[in-house]
C-alpha positions as CSV (number, residue, x, y, z in Angstrom):
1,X,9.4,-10.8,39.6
2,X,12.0,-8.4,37.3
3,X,12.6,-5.5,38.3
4,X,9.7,-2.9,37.3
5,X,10.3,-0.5,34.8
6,X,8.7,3.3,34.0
7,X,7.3,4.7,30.9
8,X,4.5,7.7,29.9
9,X,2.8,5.5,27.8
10,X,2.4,1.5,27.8
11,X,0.4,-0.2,24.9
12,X,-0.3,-3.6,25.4
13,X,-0.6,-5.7,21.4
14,X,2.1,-4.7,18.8
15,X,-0.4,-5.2,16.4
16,X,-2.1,-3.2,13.5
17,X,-3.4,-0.6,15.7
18,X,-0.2,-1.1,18.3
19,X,2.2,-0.2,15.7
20,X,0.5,3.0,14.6
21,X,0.5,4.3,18.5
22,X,4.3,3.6,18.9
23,X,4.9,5.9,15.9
24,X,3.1,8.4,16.7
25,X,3.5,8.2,20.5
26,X,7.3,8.4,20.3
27,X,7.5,10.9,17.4
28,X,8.3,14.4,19.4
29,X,10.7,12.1,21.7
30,X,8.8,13.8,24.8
31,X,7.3,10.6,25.7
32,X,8.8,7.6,26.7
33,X,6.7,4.6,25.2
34,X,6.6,0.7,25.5
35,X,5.2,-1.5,23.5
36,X,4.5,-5.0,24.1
37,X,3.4,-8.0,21.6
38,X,2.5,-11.7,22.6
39,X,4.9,-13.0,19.4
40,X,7.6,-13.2,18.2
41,X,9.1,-10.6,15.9
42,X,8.1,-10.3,12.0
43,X,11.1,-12.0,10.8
44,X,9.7,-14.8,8.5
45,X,10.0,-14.3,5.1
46,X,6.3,-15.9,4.5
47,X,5.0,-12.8,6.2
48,X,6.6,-10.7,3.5
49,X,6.2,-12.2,0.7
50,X,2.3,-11.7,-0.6
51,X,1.6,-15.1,-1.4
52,X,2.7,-16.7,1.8
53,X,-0.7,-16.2,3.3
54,X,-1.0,-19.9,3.3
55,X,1.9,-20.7,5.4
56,X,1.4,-17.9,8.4
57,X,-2.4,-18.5,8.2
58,X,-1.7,-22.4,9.2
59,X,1.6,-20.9,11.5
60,X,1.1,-22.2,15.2
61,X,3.3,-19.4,16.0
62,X,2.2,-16.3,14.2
63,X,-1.2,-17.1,14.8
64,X,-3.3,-17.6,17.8
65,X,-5.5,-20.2,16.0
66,X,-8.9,-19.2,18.1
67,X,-11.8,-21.4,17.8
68,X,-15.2,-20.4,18.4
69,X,-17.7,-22.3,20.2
70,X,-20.4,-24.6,18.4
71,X,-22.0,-22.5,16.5
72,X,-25.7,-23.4,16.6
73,X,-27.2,-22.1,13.4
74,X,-24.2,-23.2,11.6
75,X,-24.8,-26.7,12.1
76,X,-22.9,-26.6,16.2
77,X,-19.2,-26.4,13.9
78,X,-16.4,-24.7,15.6
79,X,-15.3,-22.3,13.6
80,X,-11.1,-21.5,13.1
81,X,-10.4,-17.7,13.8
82,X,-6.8,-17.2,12.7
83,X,-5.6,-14.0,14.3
84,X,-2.5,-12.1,13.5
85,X,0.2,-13.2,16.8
86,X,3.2,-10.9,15.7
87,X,4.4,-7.8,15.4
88,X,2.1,-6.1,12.8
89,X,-0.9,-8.5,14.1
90,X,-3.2,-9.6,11.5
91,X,-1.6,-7.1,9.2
92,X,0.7,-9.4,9.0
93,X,-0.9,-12.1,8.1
94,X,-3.8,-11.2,6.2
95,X,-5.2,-10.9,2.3
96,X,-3.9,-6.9,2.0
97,X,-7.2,-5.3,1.0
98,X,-7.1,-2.1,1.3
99,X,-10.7,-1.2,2.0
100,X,-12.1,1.5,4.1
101,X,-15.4,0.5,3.9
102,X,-18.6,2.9,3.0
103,X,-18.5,6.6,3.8
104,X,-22.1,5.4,5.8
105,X,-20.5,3.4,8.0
106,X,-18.4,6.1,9.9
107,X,-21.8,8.8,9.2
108,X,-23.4,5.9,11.3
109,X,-20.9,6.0,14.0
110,X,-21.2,9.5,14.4
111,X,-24.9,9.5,14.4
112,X,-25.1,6.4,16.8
113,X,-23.4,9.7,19.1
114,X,-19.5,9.2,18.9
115,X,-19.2,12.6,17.9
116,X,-15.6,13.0,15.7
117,X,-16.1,9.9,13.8
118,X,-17.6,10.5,10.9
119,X,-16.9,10.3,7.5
120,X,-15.8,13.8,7.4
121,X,-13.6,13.5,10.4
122,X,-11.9,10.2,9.6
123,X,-11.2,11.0,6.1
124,X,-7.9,13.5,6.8
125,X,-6.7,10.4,9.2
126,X,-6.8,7.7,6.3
127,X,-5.4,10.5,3.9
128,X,-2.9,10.9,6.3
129,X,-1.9,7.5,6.7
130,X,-1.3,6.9,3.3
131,X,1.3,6.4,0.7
132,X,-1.3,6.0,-2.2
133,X,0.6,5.1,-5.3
134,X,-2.0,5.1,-7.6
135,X,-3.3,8.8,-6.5
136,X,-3.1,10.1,-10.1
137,X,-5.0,6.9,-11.4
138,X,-7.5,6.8,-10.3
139,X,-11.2,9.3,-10.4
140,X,-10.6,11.8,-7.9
141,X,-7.5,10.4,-6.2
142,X,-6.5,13.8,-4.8
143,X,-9.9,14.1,-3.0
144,X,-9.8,10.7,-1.4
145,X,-6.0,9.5,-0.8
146,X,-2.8,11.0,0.5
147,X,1.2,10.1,-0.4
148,X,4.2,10.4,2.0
149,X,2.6,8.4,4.9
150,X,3.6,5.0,6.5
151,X,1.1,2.9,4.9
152,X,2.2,1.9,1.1
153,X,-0.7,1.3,-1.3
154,X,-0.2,0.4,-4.4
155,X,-2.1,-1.3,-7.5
156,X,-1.3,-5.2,-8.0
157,X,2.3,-6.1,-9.9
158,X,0.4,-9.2,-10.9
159,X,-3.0,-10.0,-11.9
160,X,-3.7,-13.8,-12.9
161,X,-6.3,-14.0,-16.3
162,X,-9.2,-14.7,-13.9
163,X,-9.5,-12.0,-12.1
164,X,-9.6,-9.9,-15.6
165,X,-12.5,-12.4,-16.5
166,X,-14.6,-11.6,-13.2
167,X,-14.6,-7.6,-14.0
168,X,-15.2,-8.5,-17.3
169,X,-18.0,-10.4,-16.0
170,X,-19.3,-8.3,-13.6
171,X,-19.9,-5.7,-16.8
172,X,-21.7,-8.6,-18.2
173,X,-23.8,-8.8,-15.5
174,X,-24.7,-5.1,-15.2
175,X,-22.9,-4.5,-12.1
176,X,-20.4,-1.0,-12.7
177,X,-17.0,-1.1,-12.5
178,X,-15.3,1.1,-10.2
179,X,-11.7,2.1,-10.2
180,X,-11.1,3.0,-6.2
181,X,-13.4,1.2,-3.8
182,X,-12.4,3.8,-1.7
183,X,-13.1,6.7,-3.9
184,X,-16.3,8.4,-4.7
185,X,-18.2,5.6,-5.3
186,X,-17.5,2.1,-4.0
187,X,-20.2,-0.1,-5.5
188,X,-19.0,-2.0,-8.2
189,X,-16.3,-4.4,-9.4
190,X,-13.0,-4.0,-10.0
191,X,-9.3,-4.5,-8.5
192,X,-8.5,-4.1,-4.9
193,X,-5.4,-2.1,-4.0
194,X,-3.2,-3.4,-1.6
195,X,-1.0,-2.7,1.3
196,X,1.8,-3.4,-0.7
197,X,5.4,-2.1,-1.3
198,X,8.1,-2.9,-4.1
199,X,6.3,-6.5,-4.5
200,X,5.8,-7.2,-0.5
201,X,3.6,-6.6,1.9
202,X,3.6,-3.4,3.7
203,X,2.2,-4.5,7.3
204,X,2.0,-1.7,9.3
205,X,4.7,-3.4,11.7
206,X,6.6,-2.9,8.2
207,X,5.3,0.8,7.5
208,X,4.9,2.3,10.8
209,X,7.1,0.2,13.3
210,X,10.2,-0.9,10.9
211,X,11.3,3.2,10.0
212,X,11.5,4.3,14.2
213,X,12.5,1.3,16.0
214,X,16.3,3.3,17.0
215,X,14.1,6.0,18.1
216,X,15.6,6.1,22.1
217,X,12.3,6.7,23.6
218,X,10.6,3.8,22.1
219,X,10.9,0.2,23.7
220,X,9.6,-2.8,22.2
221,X,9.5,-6.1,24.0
222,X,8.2,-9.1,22.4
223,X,7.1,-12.8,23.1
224,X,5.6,-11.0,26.6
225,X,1.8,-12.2,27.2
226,X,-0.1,-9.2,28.8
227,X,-1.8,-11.2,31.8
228,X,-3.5,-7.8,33.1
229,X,-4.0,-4.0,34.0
230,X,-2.8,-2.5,37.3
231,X,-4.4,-0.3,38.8
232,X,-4.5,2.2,42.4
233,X,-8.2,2.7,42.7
234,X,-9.8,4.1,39.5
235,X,-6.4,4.6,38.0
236,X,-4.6,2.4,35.5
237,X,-0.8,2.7,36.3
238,X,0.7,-0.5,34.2
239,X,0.5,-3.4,32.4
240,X,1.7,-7.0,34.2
241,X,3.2,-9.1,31.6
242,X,4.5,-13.1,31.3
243,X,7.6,-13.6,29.5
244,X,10.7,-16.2,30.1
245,X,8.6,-18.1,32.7
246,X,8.9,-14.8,35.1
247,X,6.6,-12.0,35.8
248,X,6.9,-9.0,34.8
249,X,5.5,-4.8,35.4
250,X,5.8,-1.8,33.6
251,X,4.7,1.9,35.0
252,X,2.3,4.1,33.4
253,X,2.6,7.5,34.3
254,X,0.5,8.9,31.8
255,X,-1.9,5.9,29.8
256,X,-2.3,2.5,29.7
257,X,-3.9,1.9,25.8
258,X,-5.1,-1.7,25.6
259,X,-4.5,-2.7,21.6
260,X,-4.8,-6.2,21.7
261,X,-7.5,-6.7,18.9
262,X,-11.3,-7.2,19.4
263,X,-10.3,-11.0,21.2
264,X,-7.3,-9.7,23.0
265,X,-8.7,-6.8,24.4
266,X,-11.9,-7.5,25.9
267,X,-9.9,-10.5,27.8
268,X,-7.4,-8.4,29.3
269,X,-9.9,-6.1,30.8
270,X,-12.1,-8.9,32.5
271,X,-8.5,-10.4,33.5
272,X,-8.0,-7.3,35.6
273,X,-11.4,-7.0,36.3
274,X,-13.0,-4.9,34.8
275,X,-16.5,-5.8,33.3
276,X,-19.6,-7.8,34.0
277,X,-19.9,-8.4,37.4
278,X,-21.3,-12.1,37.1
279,X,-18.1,-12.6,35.0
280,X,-15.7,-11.7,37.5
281,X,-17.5,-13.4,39.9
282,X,-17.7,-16.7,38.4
283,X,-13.8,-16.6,37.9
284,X,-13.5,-14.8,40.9
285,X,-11.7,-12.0,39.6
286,X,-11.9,-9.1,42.1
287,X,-14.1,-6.3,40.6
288,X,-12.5,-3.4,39.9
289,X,-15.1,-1.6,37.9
290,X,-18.5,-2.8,36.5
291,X,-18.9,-2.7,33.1
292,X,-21.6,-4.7,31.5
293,X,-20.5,-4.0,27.8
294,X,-16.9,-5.6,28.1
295,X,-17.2,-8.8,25.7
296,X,-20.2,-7.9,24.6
297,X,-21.4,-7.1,20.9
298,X,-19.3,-9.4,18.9
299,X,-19.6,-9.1,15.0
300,X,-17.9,-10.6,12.3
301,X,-18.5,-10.7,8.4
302,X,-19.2,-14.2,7.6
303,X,-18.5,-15.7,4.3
304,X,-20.2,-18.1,1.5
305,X,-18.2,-19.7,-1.5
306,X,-18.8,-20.8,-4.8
307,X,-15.8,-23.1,-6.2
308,X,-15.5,-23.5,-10.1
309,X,-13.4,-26.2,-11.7
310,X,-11.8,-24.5,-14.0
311,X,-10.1,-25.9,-17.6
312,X,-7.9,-23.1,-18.8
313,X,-5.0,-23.5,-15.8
314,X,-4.7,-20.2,-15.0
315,X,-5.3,-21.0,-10.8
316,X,-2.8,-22.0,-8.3
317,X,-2.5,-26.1,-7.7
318,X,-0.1,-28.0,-6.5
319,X,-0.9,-30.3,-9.7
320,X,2.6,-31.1,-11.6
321,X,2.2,-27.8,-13.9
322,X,0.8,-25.4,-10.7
323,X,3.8,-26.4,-9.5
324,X,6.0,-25.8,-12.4
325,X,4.5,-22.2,-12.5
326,X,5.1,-22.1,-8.6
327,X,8.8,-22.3,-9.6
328,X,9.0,-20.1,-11.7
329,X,7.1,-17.4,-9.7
330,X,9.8,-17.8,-6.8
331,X,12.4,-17.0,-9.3
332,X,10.5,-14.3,-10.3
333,X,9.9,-12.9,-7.0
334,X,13.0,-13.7,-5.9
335,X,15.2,-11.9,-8.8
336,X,12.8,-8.9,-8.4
337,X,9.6,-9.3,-6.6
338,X,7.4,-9.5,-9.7
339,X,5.1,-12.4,-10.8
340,X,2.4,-14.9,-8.9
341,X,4.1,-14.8,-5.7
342,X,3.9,-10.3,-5.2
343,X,-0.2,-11.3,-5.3
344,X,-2.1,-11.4,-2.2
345,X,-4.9,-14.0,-4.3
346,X,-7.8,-11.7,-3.9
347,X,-7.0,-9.5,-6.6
348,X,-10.4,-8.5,-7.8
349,X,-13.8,-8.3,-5.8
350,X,-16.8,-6.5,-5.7
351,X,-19.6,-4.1,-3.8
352,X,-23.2,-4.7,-4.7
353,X,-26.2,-4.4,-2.8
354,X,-28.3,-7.8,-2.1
355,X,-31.7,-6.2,-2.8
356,X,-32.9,-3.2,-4.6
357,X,-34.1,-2.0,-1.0
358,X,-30.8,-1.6,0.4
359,X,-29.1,2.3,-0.4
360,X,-25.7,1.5,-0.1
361,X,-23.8,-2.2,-1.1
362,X,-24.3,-4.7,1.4
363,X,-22.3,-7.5,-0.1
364,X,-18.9,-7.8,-1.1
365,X,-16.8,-10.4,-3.2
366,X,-13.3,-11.6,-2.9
367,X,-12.3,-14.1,-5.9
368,X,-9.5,-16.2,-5.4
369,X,-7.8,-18.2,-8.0
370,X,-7.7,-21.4,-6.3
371,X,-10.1,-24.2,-5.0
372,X,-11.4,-23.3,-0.7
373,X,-9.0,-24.9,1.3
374,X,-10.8,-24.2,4.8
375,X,-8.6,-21.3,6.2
376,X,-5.8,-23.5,4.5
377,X,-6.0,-25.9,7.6
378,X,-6.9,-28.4,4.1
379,X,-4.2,-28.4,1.6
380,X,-5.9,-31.7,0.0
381,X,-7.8,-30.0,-2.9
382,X,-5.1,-28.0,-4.1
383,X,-3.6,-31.4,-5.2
384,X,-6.3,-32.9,-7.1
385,X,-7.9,-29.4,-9.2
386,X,-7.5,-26.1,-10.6
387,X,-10.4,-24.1,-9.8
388,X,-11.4,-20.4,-8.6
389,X,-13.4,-19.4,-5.9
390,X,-16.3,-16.8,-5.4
391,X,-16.8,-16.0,-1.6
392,X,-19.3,-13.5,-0.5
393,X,-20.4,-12.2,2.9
394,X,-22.7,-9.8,4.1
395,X,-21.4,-6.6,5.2
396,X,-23.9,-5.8,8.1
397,X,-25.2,-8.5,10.2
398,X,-27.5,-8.2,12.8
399,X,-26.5,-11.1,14.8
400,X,-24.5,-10.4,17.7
401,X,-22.0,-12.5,20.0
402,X,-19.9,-12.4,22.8
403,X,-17.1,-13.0,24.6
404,X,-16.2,-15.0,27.9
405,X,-13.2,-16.3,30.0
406,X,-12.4,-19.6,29.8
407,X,-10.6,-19.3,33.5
408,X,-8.6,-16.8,35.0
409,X,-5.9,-18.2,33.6
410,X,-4.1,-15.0,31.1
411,X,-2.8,-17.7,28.8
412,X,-6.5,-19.7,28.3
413,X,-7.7,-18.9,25.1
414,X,-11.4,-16.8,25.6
415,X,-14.9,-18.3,24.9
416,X,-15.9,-16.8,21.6
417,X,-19.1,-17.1,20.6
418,X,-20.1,-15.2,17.2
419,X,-23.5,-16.1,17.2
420,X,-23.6,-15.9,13.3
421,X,-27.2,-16.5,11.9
422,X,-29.1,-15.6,14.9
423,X,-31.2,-13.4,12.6
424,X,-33.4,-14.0,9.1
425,X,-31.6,-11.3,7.7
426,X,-28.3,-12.2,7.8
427,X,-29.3,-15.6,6.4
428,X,-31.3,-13.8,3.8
429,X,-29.1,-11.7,2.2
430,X,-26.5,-14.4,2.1
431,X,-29.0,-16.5,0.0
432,X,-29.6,-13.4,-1.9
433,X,-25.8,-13.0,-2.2
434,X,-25.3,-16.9,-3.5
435,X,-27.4,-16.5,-6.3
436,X,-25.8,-12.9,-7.3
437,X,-22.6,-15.2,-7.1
438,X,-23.8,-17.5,-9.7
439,X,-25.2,-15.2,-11.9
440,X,-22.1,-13.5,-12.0
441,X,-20.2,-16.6,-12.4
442,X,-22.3,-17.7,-15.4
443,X,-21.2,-15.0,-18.0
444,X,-19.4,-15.8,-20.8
445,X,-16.3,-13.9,-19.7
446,X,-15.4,-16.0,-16.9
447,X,-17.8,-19.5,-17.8
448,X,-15.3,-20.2,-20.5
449,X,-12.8,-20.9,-17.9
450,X,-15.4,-23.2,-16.2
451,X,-15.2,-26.8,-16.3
452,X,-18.2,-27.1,-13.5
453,X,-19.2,-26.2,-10.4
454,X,-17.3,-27.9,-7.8
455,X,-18.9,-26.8,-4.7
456,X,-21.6,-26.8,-4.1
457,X,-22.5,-28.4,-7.2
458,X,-25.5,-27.4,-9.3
459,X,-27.7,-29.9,-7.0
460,X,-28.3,-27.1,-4.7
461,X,-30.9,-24.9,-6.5
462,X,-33.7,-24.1,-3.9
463,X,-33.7,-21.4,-1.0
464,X,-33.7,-24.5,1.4
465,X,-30.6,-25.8,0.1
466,X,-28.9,-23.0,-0.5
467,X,-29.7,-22.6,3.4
468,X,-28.2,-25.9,4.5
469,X,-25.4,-24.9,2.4
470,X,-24.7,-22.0,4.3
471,X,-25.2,-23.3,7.7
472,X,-22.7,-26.3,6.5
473,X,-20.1,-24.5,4.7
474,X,-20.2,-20.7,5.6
475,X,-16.6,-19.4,7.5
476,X,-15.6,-16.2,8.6
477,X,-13.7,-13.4,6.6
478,X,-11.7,-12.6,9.1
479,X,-13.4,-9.3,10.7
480,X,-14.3,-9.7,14.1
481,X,-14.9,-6.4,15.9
482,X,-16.7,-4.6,17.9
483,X,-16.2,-6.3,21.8
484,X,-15.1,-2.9,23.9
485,X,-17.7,-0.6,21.7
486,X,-17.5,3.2,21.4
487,X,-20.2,4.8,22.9
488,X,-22.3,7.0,25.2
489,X,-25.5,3.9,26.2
490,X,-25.2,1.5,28.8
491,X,-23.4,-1.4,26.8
492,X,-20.7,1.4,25.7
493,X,-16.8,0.2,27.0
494,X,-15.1,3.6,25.6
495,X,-16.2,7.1,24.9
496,X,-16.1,8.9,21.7
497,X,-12.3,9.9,23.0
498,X,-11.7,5.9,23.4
499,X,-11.0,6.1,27.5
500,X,-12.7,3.6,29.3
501,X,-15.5,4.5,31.0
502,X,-15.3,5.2,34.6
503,X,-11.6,4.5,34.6
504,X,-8.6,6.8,34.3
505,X,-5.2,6.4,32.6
506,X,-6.9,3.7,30.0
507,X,-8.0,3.3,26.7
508,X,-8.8,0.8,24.4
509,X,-7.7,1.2,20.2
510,X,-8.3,-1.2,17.9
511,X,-11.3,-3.0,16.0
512,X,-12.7,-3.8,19.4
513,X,-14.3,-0.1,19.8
514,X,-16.0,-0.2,16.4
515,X,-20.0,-0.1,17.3
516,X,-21.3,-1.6,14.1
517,X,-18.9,-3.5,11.7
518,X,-17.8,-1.2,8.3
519,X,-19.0,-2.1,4.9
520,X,-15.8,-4.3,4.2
521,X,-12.5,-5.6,5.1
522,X,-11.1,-4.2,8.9
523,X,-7.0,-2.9,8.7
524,X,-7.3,-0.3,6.8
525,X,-10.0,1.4,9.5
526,X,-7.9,-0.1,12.3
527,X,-5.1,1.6,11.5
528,X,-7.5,5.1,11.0
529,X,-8.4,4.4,15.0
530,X,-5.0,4.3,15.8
531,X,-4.0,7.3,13.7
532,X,-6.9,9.4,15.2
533,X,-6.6,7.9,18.7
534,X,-2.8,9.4,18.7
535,X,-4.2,12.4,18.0
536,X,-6.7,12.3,21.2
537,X,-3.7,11.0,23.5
538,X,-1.4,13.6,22.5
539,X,-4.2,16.3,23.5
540,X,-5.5,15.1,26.8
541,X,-1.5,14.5,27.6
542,X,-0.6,18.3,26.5
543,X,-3.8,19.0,28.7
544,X,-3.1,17.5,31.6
545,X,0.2,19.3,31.9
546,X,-1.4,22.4,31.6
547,X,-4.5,22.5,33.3
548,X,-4.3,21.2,37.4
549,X,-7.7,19.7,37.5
550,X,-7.3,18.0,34.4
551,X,-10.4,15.1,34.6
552,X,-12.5,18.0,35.4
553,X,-11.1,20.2,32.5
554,X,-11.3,17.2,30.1
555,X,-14.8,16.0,30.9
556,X,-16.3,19.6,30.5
557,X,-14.6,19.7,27.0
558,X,-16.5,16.6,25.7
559,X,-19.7,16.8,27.4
């Protein structure tokens, strides 16, 4: 074993969430803070450059490259769960929406009784976070965004011809077009903002991490596998870690804050047992608290597609000419960071509700101006056409999973089961969803670049086949959440404050304590955890220097 080393504050995942806690951990340079990611450092140049999704999606080392297990209303598939596996996590290595999600969502929270979450309390937190470019652009911008923060938002450099046909055709259509998804009103079409900065991605390893690494108070160590908590009694006091093919411990004298995503998280606690006790007990992991909720209440958004063929050559292909324009777009980039490569490919989307029933949007559309490549495990297509594709998910499933150990093993990958189309409901309002898809996808602004449907081809028409199609074809958008959950029932992991329940000197911050998922894509309301969750550690640490009995003092003040 290395020799052990002391800290205030140890956060265990350097990703999205584990970035935003070193910042603003280390900012007053009272506290000394470690932070500790699985991978490697964020030095490839595919992670910066927009349009090299592709490449750190299908990365064996940026990516952990989960599977679920058979999924059985999906036809028993395995599903591929890419997950972000460097610093900046899946930040790092994801499509750069910036979407907040529905001002309902976080009302929802709040009402569920995570008092401090909603709308109205999260809102100065992603303000805060923000570098919004466009704030003078856009209806209200003032009300809604803030400038001088870590993140960078800006408004695409590039936006290929289709996604201008799909607003066009979602006017067509009679859907409204909306300016800011994350303005006053977020149903609609239009153009996603990203997290983006002078043409490259702004990961929030790049915008939160990158500016206060020299700061002497802040460690980072990477390529160290967290294996587990320590703890004396009730009280978290470290973090054990792999790295080099030695063990390794760090000291804790303040928190332990577990930010290893909504897969990561979850497994650490049952590692260092904490959680149900028949889990611990079938590994047998000696119990160090009972919590029933730990793993529990799995969601993800899961995703449908519609692929056009398309005639006019506008979409990525590695075709002779797609790769002529690739070229070209590299030169571009490279010689300024403009052109096709500055795009994160989901340029335009949507917000619209499945059913006239629903009273705020329950779907959402990404377009993307090439042909489904699976997750971009499948590079095949891309050879033989140009085409766009539609995908659509539902925004608020039902259906819940879990997840389990594989062994007590820290470096097994988990069990993961999603459990995606457990209920009528989700399948329903994906069916509902399709159709909206082709409807959409019919008008004349974007049919004239239609050659036909490529998948799933106009042979699918009824409910029933539309059904198998999903069950076949449907993949997830990359969302999971949800698996150490915020709250005050039974099932909760974390309270409103984000410390584990019944433990000391831990919390949990990152998509994990999300109770319900948010009406869209998952960073941007990551990184608002982690902003507001500095806040909460930075007050319960000033507290507990000040007041002696400090659990007492802190547990009257939330009650």
């Amino acid at each position: 074993m290395s020799d052990q080393k002391n800290f205030d504050f140890v956060i265990a995942g350097g990703g999205s969430a584990g970035c935003v806690l070193a910042n603003r951990l280390s900012a007053s340079g009272k506290w000394q803070v470690c932070l500790i990611e699985a991978g490697p450092a964020d030095s490839s140049p595919f992670i910066h450059m927009p349009a090299g999704i592709i490449p750190v999606v299908r990365s064996k080392i940026l990516n952990w490259n989960f599977w679920t297990a058979p999924q059985a209303h999906c036809g028993n598939r395995q599903m591929y769960w890419p997950r972000g596996r460097t610093l900046g996590g899946s930040s790092s290595i994801n499509a750069m929406c910036y979407v907040r999600g529905h001002a309902w969502d976080y009302d929802h929270w709040a009402g569920l009784g995570n008092e401090g979450w909603s709308y109205k309390d999260v809102l100065p937190y992603f303000r805060r976070m923000e570098n919004f470019e466009a704030i003078d652009k856009v209806d209200d911008g003032r009300s809604y965004h803030g400038s001088g923060g870590p993140l960078n938002v800006a408004e695409p450099r590039y936006l290929n011809p289709l996604m201008k046909a799909f607003v066009a055709a979602g006017r067509e259509a009679g859907h409204a077009v909306t300016d800011d998804f994350n303005g006053a009103q977020q149903e609609g079409v239009g153009y996603y903002h990203t997290m983006q900065k002078n043409g490259q991605r702004c990961s929030n390893a790049r915008g939160f991490l990158d500016p206060v690494k020299g700061r002497a108070n802040l460690t980072v160590i990477t390529r160290a596998h967290v294996a587990r908590v320590l703890f004396e009694g009730k009280q978290a006091v470290g973090v054990r870690y792999l790295s080099g093919g030695r063990i390794h411990d760090v000291r804790a004298s303040q928190e332990v804050i577990l930010s290893a995503g909504a897969i990561g998280s979850p497994q650490v606690l049952l590692l260092s047992g904490v959680g149900p006790k028949a889990e611990l007990a079938r590994h047998a992991i000696p119990q160090v608290h009972e919590l029933p909720g730990v793993g529990e209440n799995l969601q993800d958004h899961l995703d449908i597609h519609i692929t056009m063929r398309e005639r006019t050559r506008h979409s990525i292909s590695l075709r002779p000419l797609g790769l002529l324009k690739g070229a070209w777009g590299l030169i571009r980039y490279l010689f300024g960071r403009r052109g096709e490569l500055t795009s994160n490919f989901a340029q335009a989307g949507g917000f619209i509700r499945s059913n006239a029933e629903q009273t705020v949007p329950d779907l959402q559309w990404h377009l993307v101006p090439f042909v489904y490549a699976n997750h971009g495990q499948n590079l095949a297509p891309l050879f033989r056409h140009y085409a766009y594709t539609l995908m659509t998910c539902f925004l608020r499933p039902e259906s819940r999973g879990s997840l389990r150990l594989r062994d007590a093993d820290p470096m097994s990958a988990p069990l993961i089961d999603a459990n995606y189309l457990a209920t009528e409901r989700d399948m329903q309002a994906l069916v509902e969803g399709f159709r909206k898809a082709r409807e959409l996808l019919a008008q004349p602004a974007i049919a004239k670049h239609a050659a036909d449907e490529l998948e799933p081809g106009r042979a699918v028409q009824s409910d029933d086949d539309i059904r198998a199609y999903i069950r076949a074809k449907s993949e997830t958008v990359y969302h999971p959440i949800g698996t150490c959950k915020m709250g005050r029932d039974a099932m909760a992991v974390v309270d409103p404050r984000l410390r584990v329940h019944g433990l000391t000197g831990l919390r949990v911050v990152d998509a994990s304590i999300m109770p319900t998922l948010i009406g869209g894509n998952t960073n941007a309301p990551t990184t608002m955890i982690a902003e507001r969750a500095a806040d909460l550690i930075l007050q319960d640490a000033a507290l507990a220097r000040s007041v002696p009995n400090y659990e007492g003092a802190t547990a009257a003040a939330v009650a």
